[in-house]
C-alpha positions as CSV (number, residue, x, y, z in Angstrom):
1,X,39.4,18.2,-34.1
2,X,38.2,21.3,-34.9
3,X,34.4,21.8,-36.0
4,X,32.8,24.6,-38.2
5,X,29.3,24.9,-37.8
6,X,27.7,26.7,-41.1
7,X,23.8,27.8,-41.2
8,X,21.6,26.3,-43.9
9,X,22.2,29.2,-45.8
10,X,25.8,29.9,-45.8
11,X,25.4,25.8,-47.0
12,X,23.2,26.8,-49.8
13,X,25.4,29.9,-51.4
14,X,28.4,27.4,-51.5
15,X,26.3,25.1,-52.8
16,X,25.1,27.4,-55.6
17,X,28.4,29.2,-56.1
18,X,30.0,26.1,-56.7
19,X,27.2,25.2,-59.4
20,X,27.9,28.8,-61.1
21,X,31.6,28.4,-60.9
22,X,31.1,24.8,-62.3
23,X,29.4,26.2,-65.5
24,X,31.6,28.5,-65.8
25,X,29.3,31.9,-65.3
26,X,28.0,31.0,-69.3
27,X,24.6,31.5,-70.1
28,X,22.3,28.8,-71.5
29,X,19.1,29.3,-74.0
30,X,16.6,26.3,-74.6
31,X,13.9,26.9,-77.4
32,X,11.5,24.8,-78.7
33,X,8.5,25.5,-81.6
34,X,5.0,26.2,-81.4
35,X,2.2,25.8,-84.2
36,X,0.3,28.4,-85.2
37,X,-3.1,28.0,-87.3
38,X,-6.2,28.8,-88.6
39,X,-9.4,28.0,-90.5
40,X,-10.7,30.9,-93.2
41,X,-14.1,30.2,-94.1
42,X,-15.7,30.9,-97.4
43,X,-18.5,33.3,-96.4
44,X,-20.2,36.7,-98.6
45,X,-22.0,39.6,-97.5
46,X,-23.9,41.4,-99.6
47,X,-25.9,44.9,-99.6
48,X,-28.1,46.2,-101.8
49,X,-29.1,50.0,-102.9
50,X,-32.3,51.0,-103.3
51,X,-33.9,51.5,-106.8
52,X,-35.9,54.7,-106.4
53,X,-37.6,55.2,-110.0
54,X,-38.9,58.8,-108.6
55,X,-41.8,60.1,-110.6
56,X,-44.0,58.9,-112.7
57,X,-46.2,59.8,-115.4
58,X,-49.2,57.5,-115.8
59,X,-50.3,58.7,-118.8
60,X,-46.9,59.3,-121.0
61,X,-46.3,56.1,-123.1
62,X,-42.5,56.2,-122.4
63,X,-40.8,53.6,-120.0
64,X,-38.8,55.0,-117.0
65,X,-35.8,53.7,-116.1
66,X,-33.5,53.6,-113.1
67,X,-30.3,51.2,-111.7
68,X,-29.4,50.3,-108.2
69,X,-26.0,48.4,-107.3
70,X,-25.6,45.3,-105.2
71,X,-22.2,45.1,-103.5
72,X,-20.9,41.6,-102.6
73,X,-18.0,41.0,-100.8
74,X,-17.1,37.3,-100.6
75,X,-14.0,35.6,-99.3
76,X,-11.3,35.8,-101.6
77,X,-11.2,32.9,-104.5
78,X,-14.8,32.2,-103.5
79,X,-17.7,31.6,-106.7
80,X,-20.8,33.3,-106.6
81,X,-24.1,34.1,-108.3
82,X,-26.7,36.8,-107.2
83,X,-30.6,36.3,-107.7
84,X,-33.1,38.1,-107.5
85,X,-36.9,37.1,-106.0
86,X,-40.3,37.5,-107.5
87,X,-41.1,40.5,-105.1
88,X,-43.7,40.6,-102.5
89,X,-46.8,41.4,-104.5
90,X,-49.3,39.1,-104.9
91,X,-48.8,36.7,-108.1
92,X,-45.9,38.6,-108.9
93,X,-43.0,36.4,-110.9
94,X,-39.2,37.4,-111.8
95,X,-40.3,38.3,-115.0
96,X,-43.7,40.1,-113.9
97,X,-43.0,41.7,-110.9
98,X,-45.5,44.5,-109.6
99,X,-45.1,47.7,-107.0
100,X,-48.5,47.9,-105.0
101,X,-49.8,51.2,-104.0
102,X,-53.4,51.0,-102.8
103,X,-55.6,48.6,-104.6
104,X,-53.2,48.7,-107.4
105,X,-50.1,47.5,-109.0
106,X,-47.7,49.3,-110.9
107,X,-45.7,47.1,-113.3
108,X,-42.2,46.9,-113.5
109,X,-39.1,44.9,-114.7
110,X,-35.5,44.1,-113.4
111,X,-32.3,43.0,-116.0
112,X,-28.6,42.2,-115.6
113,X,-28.1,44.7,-118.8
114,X,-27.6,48.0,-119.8
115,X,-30.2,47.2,-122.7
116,X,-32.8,45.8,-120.5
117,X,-33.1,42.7,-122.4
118,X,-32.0,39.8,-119.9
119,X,-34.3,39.5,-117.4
120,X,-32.7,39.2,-113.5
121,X,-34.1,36.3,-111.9
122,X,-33.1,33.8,-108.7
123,X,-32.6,31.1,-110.5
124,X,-28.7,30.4,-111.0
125,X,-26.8,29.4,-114.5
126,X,-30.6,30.8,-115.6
127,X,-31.3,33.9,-115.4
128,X,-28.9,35.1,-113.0
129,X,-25.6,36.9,-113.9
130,X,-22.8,34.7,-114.9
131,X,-20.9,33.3,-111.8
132,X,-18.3,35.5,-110.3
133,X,-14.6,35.0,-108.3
134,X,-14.3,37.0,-105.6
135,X,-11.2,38.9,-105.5
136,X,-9.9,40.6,-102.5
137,X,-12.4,43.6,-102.9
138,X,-16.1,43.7,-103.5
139,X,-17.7,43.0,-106.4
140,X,-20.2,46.0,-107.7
141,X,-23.2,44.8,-109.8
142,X,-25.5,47.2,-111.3
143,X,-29.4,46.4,-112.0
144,X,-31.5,47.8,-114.6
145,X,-35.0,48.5,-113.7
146,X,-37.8,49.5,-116.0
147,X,-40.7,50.5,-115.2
148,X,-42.8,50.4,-118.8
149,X,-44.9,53.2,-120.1
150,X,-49.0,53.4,-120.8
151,X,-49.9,52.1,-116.6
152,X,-52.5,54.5,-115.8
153,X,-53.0,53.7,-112.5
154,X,-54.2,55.3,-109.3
155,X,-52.1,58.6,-108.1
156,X,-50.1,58.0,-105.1
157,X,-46.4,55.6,-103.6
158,X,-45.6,52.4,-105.0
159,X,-43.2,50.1,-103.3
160,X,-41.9,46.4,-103.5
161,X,-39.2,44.4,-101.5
162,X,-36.8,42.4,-103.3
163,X,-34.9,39.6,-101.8
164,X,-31.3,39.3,-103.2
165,X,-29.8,36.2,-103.0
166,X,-25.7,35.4,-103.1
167,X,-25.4,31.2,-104.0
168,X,-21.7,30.6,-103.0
């Protein structure tokens, strides 16, 4: 009896040829599925211009008007409202607010119309602009500031801070 001695790897390739010759050379795919997901979150960002009523004339009896825009950009299908606060003067209210410059205050009035007639307060469903959807794009709202006429009051800069507030 004859014997043929073969090295592990000589055993291997007949091993594995035999195993491709068995399947026939074919290829073979396998696939399975993955989930993909995510969470949007309603959220809004809003930025507001600056009202700059420029100058004034103490003495004329005729108001002076200006507008600055708030932008708002909310997600998509999302309600809002946008309020604005009293101010920072002191005792100053959303329908008396007041500019300081010095010792004194400079009056002054913000609306959510063209005709300056509906005041623009913080107070939602009140005295705030009618809710809003967001749509895909940012919303533009314009406020109407008046500062009235007759406020002789001391030469010099008048400023406030608003706070603008988006409810969503």
């Amino acid at each position: 009896m004859k014997h043929v001695y073969r090295t592990p790897s000589a055993l291997l390739a007949i091993v594995f040829g035999g195993l491709l010759s068995a399947s026939g050379g074919q290829a073979a795919t396998v696939s399975d599925t993955m989930s993909v997901s995510a969470n949007v979150l309603s959220v809004c960002v809003v930025n507001a211009g600056d009202m700059v009523f420029g100058n004034v004339d103490p003495t004329s009896g005729s108001a002076v008007d200006q507008t600055a825009s708030i932008s708002v950009l909310c997600t998509k299908g999302t309600s809002f409202t946008v309020g604005l606060n009293a101010g920072t003067a002191s005792g100053a209210t959303v329908t008396s607010r007041h500019m300081i410059g010095g010792t004194d205050q400079l009056g002054y009035a913000l609306y959510r119309d063209a005709a300056r007639t509906a005041n623009w307060g913080n107070t939602p469903g009140t005295d705030t602009p009618a809710a809003q959807v967001a749509a895909s794009t940012a919303s533009t709202l314009t406020v109407y500031g008046r500062i009235p006429g007759g406020q002789n009051v001391t030469a010099g800069s008048y400023a406030d801070t608003i706070t603008v507030t988006v409810n969503y």
